[in-house]
N, C-alpha and C positions, 0 to 999 in steps of 0.2 A: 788529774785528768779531767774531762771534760764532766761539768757537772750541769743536765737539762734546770731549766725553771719550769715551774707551771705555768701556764701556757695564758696567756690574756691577749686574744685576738681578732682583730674586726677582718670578716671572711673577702671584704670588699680589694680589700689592700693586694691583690695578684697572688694569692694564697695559693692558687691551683700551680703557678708558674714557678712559682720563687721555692715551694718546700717541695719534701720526700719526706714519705711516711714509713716506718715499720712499728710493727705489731711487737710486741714482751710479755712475754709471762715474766713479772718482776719477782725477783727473790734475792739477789747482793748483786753490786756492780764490782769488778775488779779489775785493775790494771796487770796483765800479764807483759813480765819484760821475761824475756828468753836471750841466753849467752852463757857462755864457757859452758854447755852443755846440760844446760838444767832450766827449767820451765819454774820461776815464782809469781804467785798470786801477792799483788799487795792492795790494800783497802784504800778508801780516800785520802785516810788520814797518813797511808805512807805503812803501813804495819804488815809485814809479809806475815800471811797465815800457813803457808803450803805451799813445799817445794815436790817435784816430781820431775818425770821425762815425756815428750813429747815431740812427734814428728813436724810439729811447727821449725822452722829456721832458728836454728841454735838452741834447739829445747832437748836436745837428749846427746850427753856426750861421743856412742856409736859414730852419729852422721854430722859432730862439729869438728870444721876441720881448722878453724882459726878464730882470731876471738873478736873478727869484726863480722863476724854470722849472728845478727842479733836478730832481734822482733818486737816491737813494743803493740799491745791492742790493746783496747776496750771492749768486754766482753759483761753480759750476764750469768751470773753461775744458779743452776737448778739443780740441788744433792742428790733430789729422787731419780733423773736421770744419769747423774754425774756429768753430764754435759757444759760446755761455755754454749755459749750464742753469743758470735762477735760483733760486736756494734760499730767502732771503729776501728779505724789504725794508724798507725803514727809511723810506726817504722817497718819493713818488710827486708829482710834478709840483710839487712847494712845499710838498706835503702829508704832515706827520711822523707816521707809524704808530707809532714805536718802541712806546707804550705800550699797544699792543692788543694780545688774547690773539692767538696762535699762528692760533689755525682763520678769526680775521677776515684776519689777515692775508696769508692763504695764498689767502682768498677773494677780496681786495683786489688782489693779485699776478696772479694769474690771470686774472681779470674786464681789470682795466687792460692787460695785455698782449694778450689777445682783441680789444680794443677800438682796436690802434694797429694799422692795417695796415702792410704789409709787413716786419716785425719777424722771421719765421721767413724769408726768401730776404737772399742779399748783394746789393749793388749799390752806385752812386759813392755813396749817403747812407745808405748802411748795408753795413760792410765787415764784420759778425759775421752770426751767426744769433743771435736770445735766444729761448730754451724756458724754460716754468715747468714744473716737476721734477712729478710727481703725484703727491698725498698719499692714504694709505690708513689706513684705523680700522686698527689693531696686535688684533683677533681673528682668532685659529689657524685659524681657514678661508679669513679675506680673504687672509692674508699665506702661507697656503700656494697658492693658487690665482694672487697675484703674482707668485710664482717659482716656480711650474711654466709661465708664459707666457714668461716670458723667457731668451732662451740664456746660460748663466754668464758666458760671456765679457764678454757688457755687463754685469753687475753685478758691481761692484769691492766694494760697501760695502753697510748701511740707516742709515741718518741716523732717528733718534727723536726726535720732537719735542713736549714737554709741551703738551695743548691750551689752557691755560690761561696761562699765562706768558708775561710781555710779550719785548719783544727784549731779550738780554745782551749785552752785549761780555764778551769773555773767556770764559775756562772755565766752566762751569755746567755741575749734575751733571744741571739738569732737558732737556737739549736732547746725546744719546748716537751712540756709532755701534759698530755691530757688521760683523764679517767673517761671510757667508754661511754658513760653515763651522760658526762659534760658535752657529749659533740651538741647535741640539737640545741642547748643555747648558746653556747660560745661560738659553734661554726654553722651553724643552720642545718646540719649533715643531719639526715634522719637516717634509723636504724630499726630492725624488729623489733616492737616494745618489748616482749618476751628479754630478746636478747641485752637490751640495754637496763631490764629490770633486774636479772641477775646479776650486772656488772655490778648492782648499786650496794656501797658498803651498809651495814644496818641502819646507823643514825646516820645517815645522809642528812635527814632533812634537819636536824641539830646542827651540823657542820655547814648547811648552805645558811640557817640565822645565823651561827657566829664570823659567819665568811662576810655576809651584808655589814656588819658591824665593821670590822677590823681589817677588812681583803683590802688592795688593791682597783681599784676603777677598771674597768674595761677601756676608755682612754687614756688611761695612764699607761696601760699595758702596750696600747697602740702607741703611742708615742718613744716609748724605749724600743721598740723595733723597730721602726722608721729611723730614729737616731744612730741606731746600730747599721744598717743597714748602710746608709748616706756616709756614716765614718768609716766604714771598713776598708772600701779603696777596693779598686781590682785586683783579685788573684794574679799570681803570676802560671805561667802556661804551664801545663803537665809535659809540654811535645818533646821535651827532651830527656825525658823520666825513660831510665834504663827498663830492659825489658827481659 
């Protein structure tokens, strides 16, 4: 499934227009596929850790009634809560999004989980919580007014996501994640110093000298996303995506 890069970005490049941001408390990424009536978690590496049941589309034998009721997402898992926090999605009830831009598919994600009760509480046919992550336009007012709402300690990361570009498996430079810390150099975004001081890991400032040495250039970052961007080609339309 889809794996973000770190993020190397010049703020000039239509930054506000082109991404969507949400917020993570990071703790494991996992691909949940749902079918023949059982919800599994599998890592990057493809390793199913956890089968269970769930009121997602084809995650709990009760409400499958056929074996093309599937689900594939992209979710965060947080233990202390038991919770996912959905980040994408691939497939919905039989129905394959891969190929739709970012902003349908966030809408699609959203809309569909609104739509399945009891999905936010646990219970015997749903032993998770699932939340869809909330997505924000990346302009320096929305995204300073996001994180001055929230206390640092829930945000771990910003996940960037090109509005335009279908779903990738693997690296892609168009779908980023930054450390809270990193906005005011990397994107000029300023934040309560408070707030961006606790984001900051302890040796930060060991990891910004070994980063000068061995990182990546900040043009070179810009350059893989503009090539990404120019090769990608048009989406094709959601308009005829069942409903």
């Amino acid at each position: 499934f889809g794996k973000p890069e770190s993020f190397i970005w010049d703020s000039r490049f239509s930054f506000g227009r082109l991404f969507l941001l949400s917020l993570f408390k990071f703790i494991r990424i996992f691909a949940l596929v749902l079918s023949e009536g059982e919800t599994a978690a599998y890592t990057r590496s493809g390793y199913c850790v956890n089968r269970f049941p769930s009121l997602l589309p084809g995650g709990a034998r009760k409400y499958t009634s056929n074996s093309m009721d599937y689900t594939v997402l992209d979710c965060i898992y947080v233990p202390g809560e038991k919770s996912f926090f959905v980040l994408d999605i691939m497939c919905w009830h039989g129905q394959p999004v891969y190929d739709c831009e970012t902003t349908f598919r966030f809408f699609w994600l959203k809309s569909r989980l609104a739509e399945t009760p009891g999905l936010n509480e646990r219970s015997s046919v749903n032993s998770h919580r699932f939340i869809a992550l909330d997505a924000f336009a990346c302009q320096p007012s929305t995204m300073n007014e996001v994180l001055s709402s929230r206390p640092a300690l829930e945000v771990d990361g910003l996940l960037f996501y090109h509005c335009q570009t279908q779903y990738t498996p693997g690296k892609t430079p168009l779908v980023g994640w930054l450390k809270p810390h990193m906005l005011p150099e990397t994107l000029s975004i300023s934040a309560s110093p408070a707030f961006l001081e606790q984001c900051k890991p302890p040796d930060f400032d060991k990891m910004e000298t070994s980063g000068e040495k061995s990182g990546e250039s900040r043009m070179d970052g810009v350059k893989k996303v503009r090539k990404a961007t120019k090769e990608k080609g048009p989406s094709p339309s959601a308009d005829s995506m069942q409903t």
